[in-house]
N, C-alpha and C positions, 0 to 999 in steps of 0.2 A: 306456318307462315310461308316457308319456301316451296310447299304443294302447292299455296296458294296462288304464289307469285310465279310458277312455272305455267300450273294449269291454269289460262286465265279463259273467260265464258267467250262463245262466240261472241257477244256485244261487244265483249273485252274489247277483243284480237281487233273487230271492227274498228273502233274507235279509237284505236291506239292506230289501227292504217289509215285511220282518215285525217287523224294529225299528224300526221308526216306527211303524207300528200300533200299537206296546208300550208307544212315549215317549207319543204321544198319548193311549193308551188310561190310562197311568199320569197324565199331567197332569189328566182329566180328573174320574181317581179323589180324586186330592189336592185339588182343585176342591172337589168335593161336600161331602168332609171339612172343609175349612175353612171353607165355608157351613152347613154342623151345627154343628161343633164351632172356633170361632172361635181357641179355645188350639191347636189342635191342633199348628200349626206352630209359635207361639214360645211358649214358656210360662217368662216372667221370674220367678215367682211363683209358689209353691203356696199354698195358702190349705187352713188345718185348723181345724174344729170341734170343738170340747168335747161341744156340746150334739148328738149324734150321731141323738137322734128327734125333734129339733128341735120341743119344744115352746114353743118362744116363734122369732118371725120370724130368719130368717139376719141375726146381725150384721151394722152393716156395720162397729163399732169405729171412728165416725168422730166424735168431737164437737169444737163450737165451743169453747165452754168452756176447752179447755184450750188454744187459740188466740188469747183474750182478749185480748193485749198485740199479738201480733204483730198481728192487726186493727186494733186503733186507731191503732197506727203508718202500719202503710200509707195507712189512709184518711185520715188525718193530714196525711201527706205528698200525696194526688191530690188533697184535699182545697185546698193551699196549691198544687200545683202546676196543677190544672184550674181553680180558681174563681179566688181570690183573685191570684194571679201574673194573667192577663190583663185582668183588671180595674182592679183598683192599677197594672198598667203603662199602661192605656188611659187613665185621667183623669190619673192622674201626667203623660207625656207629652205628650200632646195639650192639656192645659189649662196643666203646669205649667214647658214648653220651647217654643223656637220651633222646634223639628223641623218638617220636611213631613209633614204626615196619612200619607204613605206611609212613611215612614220609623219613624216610628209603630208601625204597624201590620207593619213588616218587625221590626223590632226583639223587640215582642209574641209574632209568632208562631214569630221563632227559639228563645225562650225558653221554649215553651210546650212542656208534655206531657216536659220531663226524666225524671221520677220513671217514668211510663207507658212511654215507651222503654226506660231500664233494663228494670222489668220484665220487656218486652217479651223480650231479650236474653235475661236471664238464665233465663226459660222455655225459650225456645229450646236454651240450653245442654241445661237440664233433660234434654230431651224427646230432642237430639241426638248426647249423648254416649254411647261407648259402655258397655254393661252399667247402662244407664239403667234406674233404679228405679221411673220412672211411665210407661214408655213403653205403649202402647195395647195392648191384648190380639190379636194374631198379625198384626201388621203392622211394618213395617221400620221402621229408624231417619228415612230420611226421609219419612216419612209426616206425620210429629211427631203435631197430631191437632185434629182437625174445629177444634176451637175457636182454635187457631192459626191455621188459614186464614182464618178470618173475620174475625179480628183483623188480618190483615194485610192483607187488603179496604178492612177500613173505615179504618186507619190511611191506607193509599193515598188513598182515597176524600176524607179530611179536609184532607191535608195538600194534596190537589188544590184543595180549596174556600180554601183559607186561603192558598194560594200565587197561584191565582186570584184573591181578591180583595185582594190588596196589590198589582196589577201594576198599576191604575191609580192615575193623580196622584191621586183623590180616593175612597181604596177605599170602597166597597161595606158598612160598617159594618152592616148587616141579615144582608147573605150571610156576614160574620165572625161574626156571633151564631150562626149555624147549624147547628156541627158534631157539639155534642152529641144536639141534637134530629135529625142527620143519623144520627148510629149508632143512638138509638131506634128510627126508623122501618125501617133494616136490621134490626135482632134481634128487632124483635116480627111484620115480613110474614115472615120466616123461618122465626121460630118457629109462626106461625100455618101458614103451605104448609105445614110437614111435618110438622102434628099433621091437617092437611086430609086431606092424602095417608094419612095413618096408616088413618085413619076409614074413606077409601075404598078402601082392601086394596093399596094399589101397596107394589111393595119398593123397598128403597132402592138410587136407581140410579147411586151411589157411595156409597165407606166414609162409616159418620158416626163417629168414633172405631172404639170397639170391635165395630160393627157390622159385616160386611163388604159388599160389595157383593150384592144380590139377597135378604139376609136382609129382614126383617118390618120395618118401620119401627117409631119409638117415640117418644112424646109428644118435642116439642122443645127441653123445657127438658132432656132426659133427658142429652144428650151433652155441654151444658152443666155440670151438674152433677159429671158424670163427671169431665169435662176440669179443670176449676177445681181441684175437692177433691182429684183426683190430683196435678197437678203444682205451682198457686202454693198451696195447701192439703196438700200434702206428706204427702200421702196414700197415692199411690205407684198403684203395677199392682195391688197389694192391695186397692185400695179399688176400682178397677177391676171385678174380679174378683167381688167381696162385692157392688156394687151389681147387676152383670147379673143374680146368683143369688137376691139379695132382689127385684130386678122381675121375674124369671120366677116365684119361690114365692108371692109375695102378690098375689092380685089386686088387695086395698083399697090395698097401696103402688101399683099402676100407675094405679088410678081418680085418687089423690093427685097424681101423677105429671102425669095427663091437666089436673087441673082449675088445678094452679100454673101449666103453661103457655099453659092460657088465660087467669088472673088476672094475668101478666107481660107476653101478648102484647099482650091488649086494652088492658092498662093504657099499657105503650110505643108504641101506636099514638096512645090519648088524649091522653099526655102530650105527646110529640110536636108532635100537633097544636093542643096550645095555644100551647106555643110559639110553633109557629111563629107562629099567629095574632097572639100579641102585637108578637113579633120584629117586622109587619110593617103592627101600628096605633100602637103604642106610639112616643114618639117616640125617636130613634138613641139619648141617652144610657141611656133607661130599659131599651129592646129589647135594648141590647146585655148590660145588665145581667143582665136575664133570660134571654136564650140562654144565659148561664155558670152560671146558678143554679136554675132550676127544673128541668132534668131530674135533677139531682143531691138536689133536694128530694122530685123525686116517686121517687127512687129509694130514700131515705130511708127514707121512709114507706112504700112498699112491702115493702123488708127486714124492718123491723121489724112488719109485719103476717104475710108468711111466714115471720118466726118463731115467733109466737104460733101461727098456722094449722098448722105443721107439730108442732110442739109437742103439742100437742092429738092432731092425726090418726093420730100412730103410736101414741098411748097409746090410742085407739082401736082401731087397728088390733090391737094385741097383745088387743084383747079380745074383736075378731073373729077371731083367729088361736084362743085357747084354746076359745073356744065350737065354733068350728069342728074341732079339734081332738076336742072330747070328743064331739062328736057320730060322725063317723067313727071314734072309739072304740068307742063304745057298740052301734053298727049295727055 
């Protein structure tokens, strides 16, 4: 039997080259297809329209508004668990026990970011279970999706800084102020490189979410968006789905698209860097004070500007969509 399976007939040898030819020639077909057409292998989701000559922009059926409560809760809670909990622990502590500064400071950063872990988890759940409702448009279950990896980057990243700086007898109270203004400076040079790269025609050379690998890149807040509204926005594959189809229909949604993620990136680069700046004239009680609270103020303030801005810009947009509209009508 092993003569046999060595020495195999010429017809053999042929026929075992001409299926593989076939495997390969087929994998490379499916390739192609899933770089066009990104659904083509998992499709969790159909998505139907009403409005079939699509005279006003492709929904995407996603509003805030009726999110209202659940938003203030959450931020509520990151709120008392990122600001307030390490700060109250910090002067409590340190001024109000005779603990060691390190002890302190181990204490603080066990307790910190509860609310943001959960989270964390329960995303993950989200995104890993099977027959998952937001899982990313033709990618597998563990893929989960672009914005989960980066989450768990800068999580790594932070918990490095904070574990770092409690190892010595007298930690580092500047380098503990730092972690928020540390994930700033990650998501806006992020977001800034692959709206660069966008500009300058490279594909994307890994999946970004729904995008697969070697497809066209897209503005950076784009997979952002995607990711959030899908899964802790509970938006699903559907919203998925509706967003890829409204940024390929509307140009003015992607110019919109292009100018938020440079008003996020630059702005998180800025902010950042005041921080730090303070963090590192300011004296330790004040600095430390600020490293907990201005990025979350300039975040603030920024929300609340792209929402008025985006507000504004699609109701634009639908009046560049009908003009445009009646004109290719009329021609």
């Amino acid at each position: 039997m092993a003569i046999t399976g060595v020495f195999k007939s010429k017809a053999e040898r042929e026929e075992a080259k001409r299926k593989k030819e076939e495997a390969i020639k087929a994998k490379k077909t499916q390739r192609q297809l899933e770089l066009e057409h990104p659904s083509a292998r998992f499709m969790p989701t159909q998505v139907t329209y009403t409005d079939t000559s699509f005279d006003h922009p492709p929904p995407l059926n996603y509003s805030l508004r009726t999110r209202k409560k659940a938003l203030w809760i959450f931020w509520s809670l990151i709120v008392l668990d990122c600001i307030i909990t390490p700060i109250v622990l910090y002067f409590a502590l340190w001024y109000g026990t005779s603990l060691s500064h390190n002890a302190v400071f181990s204490i603080s950063t066990a307790a910190l970011g509860s609310v943001s872990i959960i989270e964390y988890f329960v995303r993950f759940h989200r995104l890993w279970k099977r027959n998952s409702l937001c899982r990313v448009i033709g990618a597998r279950r563990y893929y989960l999706d672009f914005f989960h990896w980066n989450l768990s980057i800068a999580w790594i990243a932070v918990m490095l800084e904070l574990i770092i700086g409690t190892v010595p007898h007298e930690p580092p109270i500047r380098l503990l102020a730092m972690p928020c203004a540390s994930m700033l400076f990650a998501f806006g040079v992020q977001m800034l490189i692959i709206d660069i790269l966008r500009l300058a025609g490279y594909k994307a050379p890994i999946r970004v979410s729904s995008l697969p690998r070697g497809t066209a890149l897209r503005p950076g807040i784009y997979s952002i968006i995607e990711d959030v509204c899908a899964v802790d926005g509970s938006g699903g594959t559907e919203f998925r789905q509706r967003l890829n189809l409204r940024y390929q229909a509307s140009h003015y949604f992607r110019q919109m698209l292009h100018r938020l993620t440079l008003f996020w990136a630059v702005g998180a680069l800025l902010a950042a860097s005041l921080t730090t700046a303070l963090v590192f004239t300011l004296s330790k009680d004040v600095a430390y004070v600020v490293g907990w609270t201005v990025p979350f103020l300039w975040g603030g303030i920024w929300a609340g500007a792209t929402t008025l801005w985006v507000q504004r810009s699609l109701k634009h947009e639908a009046i560049v969509w009908t003009e445009e509209r009646a004109k290719s009508t009329s021609a």
